[in-house]
Chimera marker file (.cmm) of the C-alpha trace (Angstrom):
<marker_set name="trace">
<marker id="1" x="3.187" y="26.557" z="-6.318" r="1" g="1" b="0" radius="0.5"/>
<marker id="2" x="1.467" y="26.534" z="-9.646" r="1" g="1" b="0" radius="0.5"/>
<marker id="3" x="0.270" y="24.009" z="-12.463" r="1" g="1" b="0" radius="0.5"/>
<marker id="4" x="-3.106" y="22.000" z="-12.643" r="1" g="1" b="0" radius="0.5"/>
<marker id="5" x="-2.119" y="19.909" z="-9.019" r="1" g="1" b="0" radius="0.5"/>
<marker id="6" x="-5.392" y="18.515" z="-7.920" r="1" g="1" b="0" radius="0.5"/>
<marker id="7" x="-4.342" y="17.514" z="-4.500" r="1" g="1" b="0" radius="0.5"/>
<marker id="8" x="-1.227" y="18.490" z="-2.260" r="1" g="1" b="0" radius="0.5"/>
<marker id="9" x="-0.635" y="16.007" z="0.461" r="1" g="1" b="0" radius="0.5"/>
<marker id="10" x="1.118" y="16.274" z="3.464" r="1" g="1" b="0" radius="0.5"/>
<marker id="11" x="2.790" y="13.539" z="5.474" r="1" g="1" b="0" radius="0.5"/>
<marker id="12" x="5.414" y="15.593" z="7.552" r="1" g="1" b="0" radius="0.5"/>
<marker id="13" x="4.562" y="14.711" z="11.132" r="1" g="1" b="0" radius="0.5"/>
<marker id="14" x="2.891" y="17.353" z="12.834" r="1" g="1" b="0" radius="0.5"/>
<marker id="15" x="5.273" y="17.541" z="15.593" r="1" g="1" b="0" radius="0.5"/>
<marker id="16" x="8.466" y="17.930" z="13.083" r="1" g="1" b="0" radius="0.5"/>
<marker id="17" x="10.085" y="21.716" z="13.557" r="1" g="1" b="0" radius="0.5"/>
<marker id="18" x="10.949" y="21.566" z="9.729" r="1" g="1" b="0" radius="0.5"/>
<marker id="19" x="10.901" y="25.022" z="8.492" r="1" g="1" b="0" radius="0.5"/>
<marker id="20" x="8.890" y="25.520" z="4.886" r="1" g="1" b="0" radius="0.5"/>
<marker id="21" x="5.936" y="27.646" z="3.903" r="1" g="1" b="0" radius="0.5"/>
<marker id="22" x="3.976" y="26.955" z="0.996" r="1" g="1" b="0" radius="0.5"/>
<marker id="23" x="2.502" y="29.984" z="-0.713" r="1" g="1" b="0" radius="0.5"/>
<marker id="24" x="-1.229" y="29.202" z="-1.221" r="1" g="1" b="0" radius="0.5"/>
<marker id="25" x="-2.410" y="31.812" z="-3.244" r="1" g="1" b="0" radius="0.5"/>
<marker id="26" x="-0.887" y="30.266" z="-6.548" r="1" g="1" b="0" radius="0.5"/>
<marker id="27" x="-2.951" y="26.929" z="-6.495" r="1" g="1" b="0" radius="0.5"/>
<marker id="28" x="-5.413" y="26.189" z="-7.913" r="1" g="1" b="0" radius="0.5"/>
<marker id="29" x="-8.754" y="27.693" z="-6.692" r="1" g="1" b="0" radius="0.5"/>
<marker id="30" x="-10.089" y="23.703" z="-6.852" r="1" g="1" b="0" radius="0.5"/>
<marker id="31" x="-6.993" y="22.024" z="-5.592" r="1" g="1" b="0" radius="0.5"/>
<marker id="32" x="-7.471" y="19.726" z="-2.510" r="1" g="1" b="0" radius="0.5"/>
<marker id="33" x="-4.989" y="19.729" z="0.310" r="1" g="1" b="0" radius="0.5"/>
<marker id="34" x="-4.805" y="16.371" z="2.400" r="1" g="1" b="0" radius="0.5"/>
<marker id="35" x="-2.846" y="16.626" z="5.487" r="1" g="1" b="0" radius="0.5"/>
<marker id="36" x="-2.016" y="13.232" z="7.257" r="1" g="1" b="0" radius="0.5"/>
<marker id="37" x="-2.298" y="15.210" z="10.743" r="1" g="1" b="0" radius="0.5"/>
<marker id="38" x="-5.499" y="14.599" z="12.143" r="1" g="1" b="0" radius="0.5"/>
<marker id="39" x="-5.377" y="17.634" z="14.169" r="1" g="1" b="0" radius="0.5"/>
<marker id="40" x="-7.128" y="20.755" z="13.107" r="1" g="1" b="0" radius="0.5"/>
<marker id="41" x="-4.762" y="22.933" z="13.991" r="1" g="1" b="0" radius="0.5"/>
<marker id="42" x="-1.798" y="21.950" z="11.746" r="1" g="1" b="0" radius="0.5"/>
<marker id="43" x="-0.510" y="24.934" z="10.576" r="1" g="1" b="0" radius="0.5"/>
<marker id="44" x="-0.255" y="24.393" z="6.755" r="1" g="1" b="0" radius="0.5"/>
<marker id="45" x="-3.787" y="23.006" z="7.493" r="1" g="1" b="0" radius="0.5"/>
<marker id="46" x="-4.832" y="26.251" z="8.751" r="1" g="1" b="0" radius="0.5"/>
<marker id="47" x="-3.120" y="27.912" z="5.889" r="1" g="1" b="0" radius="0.5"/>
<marker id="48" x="-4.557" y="26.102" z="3.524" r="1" g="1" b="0" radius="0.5"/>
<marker id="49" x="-7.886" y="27.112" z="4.886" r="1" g="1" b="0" radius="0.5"/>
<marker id="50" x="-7.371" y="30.553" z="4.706" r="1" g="1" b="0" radius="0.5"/>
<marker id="51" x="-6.448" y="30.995" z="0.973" r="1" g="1" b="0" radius="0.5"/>
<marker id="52" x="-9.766" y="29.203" z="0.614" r="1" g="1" b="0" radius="0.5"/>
<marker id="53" x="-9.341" y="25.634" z="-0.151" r="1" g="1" b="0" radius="0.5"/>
<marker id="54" x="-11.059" y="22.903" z="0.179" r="1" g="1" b="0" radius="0.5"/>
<marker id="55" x="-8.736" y="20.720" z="3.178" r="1" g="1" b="0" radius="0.5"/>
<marker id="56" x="-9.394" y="17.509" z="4.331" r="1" g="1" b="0" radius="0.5"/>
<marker id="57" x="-7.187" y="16.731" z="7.848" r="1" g="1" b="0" radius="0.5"/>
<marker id="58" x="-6.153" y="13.169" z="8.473" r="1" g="1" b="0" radius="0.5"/>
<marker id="59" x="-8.928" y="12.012" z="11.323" r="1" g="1" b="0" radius="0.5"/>
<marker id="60" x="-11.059" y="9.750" z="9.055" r="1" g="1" b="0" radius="0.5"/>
<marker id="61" x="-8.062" y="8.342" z="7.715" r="1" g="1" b="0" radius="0.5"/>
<marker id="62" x="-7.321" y="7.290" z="11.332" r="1" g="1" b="0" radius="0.5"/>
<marker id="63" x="-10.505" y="6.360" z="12.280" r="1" g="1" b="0" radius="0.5"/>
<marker id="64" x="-10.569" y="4.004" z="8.581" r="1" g="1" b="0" radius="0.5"/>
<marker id="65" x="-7.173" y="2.495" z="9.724" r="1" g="1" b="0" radius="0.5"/>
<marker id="66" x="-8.545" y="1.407" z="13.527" r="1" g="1" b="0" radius="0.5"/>
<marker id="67" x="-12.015" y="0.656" z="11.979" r="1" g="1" b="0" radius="0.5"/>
<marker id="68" x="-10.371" y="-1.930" z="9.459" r="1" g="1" b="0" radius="0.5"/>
<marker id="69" x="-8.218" y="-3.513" z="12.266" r="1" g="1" b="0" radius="0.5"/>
<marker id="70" x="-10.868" y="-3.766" z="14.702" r="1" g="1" b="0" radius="0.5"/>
<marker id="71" x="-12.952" y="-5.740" z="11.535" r="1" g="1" b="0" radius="0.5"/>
<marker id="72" x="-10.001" y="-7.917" z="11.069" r="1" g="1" b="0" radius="0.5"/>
<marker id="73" x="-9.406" y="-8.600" z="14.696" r="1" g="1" b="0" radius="0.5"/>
<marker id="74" x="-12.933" y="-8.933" z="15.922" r="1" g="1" b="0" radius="0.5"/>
<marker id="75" x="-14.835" y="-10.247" z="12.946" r="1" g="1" b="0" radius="0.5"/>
<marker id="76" x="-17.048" y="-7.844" z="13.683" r="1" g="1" b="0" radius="0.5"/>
<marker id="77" x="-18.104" y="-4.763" z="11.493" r="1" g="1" b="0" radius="0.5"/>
<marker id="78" x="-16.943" y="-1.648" z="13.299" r="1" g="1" b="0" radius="0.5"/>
<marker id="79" x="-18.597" y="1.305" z="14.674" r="1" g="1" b="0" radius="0.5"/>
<marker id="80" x="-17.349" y="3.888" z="12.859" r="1" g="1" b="0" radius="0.5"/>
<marker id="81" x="-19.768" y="6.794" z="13.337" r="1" g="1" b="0" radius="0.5"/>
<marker id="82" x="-19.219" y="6.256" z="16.980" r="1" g="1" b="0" radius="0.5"/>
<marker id="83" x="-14.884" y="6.135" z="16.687" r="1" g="1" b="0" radius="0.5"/>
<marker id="84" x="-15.547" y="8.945" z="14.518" r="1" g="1" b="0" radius="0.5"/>
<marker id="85" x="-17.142" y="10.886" z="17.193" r="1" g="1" b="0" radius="0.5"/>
<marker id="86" x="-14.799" y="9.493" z="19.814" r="1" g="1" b="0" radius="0.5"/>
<marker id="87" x="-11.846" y="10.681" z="17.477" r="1" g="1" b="0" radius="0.5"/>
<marker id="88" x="-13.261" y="13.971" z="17.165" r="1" g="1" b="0" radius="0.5"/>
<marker id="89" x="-13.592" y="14.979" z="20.655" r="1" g="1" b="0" radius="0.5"/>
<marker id="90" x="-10.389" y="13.455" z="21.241" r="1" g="1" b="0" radius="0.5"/>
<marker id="91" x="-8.577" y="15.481" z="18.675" r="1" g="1" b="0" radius="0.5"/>
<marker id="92" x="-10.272" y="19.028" z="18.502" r="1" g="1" b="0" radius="0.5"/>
<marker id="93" x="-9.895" y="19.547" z="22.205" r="1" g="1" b="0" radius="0.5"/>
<link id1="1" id2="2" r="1" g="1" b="0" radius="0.2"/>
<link id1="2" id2="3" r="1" g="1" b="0" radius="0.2"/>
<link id1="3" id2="4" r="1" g="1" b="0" radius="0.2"/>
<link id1="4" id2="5" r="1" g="1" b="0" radius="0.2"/>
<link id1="5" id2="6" r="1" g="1" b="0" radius="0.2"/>
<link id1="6" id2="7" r="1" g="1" b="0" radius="0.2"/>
<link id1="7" id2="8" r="1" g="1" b="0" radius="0.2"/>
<link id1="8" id2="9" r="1" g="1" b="0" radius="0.2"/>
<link id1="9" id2="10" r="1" g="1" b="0" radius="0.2"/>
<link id1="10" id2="11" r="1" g="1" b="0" radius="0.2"/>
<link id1="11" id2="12" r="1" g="1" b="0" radius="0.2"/>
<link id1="12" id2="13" r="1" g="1" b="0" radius="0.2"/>
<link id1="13" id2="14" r="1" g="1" b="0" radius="0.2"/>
<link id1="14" id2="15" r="1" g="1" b="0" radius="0.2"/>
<link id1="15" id2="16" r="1" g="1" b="0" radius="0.2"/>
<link id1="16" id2="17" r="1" g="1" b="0" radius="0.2"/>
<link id1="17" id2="18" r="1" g="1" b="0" radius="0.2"/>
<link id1="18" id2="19" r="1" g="1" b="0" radius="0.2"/>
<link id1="19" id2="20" r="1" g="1" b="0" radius="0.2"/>
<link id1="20" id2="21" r="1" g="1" b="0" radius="0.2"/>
<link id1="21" id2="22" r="1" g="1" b="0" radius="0.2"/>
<link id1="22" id2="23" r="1" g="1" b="0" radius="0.2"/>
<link id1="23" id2="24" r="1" g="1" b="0" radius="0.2"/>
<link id1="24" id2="25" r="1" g="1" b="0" radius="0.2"/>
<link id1="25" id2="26" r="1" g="1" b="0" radius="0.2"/>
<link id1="26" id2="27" r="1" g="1" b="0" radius="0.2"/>
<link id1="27" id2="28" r="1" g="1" b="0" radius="0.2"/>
<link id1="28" id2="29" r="1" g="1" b="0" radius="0.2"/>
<link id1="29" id2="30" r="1" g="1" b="0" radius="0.2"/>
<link id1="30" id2="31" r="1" g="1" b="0" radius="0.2"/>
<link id1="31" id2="32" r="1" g="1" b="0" radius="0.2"/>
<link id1="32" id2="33" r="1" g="1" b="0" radius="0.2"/>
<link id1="33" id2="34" r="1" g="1" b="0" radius="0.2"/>
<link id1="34" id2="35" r="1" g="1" b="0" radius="0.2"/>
<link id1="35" id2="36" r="1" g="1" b="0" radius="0.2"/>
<link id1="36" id2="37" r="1" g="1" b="0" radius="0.2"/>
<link id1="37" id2="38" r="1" g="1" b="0" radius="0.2"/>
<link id1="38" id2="39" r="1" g="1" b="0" radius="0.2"/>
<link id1="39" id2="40" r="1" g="1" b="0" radius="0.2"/>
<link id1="40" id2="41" r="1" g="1" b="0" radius="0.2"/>
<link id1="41" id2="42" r="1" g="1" b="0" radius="0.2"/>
<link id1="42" id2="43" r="1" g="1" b="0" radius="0.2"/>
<link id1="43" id2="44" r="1" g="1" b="0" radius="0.2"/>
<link id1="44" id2="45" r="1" g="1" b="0" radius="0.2"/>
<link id1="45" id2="46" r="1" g="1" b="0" radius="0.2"/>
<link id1="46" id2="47" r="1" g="1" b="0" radius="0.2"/>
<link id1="47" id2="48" r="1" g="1" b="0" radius="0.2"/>
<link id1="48" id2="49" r="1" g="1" b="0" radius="0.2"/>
<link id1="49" id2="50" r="1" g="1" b="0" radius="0.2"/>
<link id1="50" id2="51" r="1" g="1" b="0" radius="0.2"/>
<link id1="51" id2="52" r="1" g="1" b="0" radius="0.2"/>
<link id1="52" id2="53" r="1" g="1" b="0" radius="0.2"/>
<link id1="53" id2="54" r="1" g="1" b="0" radius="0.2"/>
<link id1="54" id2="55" r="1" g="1" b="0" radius="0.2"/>
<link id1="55" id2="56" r="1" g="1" b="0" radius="0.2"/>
<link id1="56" id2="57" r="1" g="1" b="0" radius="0.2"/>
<link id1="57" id2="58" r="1" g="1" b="0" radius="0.2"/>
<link id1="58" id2="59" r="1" g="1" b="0" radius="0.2"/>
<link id1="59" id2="60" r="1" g="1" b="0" radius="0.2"/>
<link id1="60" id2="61" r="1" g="1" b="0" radius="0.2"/>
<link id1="61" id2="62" r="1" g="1" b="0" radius="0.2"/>
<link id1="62" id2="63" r="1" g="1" b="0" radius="0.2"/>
<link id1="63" id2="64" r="1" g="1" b="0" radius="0.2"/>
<link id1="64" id2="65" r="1" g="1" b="0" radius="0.2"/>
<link id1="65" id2="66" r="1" g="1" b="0" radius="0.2"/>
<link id1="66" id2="67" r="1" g="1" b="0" radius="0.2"/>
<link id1="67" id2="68" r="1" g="1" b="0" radius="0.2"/>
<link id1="68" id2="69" r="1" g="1" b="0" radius="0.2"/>
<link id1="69" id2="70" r="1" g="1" b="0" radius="0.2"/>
<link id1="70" id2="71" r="1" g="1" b="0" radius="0.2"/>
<link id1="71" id2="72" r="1" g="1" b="0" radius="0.2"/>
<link id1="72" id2="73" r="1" g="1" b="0" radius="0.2"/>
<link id1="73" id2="74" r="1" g="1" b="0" radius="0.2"/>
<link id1="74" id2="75" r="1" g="1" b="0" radius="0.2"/>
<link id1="75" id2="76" r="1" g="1" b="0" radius="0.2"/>
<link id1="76" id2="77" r="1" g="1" b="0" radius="0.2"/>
<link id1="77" id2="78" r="1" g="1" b="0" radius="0.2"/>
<link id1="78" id2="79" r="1" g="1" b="0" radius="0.2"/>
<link id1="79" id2="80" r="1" g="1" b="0" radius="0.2"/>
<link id1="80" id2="81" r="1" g="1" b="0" radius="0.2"/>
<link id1="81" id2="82" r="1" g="1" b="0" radius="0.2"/>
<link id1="82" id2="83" r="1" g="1" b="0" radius="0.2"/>
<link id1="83" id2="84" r="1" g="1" b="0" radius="0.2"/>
<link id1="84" id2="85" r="1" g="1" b="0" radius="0.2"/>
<link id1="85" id2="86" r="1" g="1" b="0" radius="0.2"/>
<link id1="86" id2="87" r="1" g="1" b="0" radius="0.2"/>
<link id1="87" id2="88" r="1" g="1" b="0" radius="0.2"/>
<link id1="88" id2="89" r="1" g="1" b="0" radius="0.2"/>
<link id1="89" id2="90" r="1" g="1" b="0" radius="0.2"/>
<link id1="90" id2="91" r="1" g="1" b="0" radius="0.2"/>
<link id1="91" id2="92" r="1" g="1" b="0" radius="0.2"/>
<link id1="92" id2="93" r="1" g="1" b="0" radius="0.2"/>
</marker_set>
């Protein structure tokens, strides 16, 4: 991986035995990786950590997606620090 990429995003489902590696330590030093897992331990989430940059995992995301539907649904604005918090325990366990 090289070039001026600001952001690498990932959408392969965390579950999925697809066999790649991505070799960090060519991107950029500000490049942003997104990965649509909203578990922490997603390994090319992890890797990504470890060459140092900056990651973003896919929990708020999820938490925007059930915040929006529970607006549309309910009328009602949602609690999203709260489903944040909910989501966070639920998926860092």
């Amino acid at each position: 991986m090289s070039g001026g990429a600001d952001l690498l995003l990932n959408t392969i489902p965390f579950a999925a035995s697809i066999p790649f590696e991505i070799n960090f330590s060519l991107a950029p030093k500000d490049m942003k990786y997104f990965d649509l897992n909203y578990r922490a331990d997603a390994p090319i989430l992890k890797e990504a950590k470890k060459a140092g940059l900056v990651t973003i995992d896919g929990l708020l995301m999820l938490v925007e997606q059930a915040a929006k539907s529970f607006e549309i649904w309910t009328g009602i604005i949602a609690p999203r620090k709260a489903m944040m918090s909910t989501a966070k325990k639920w998926a860092h366990h």
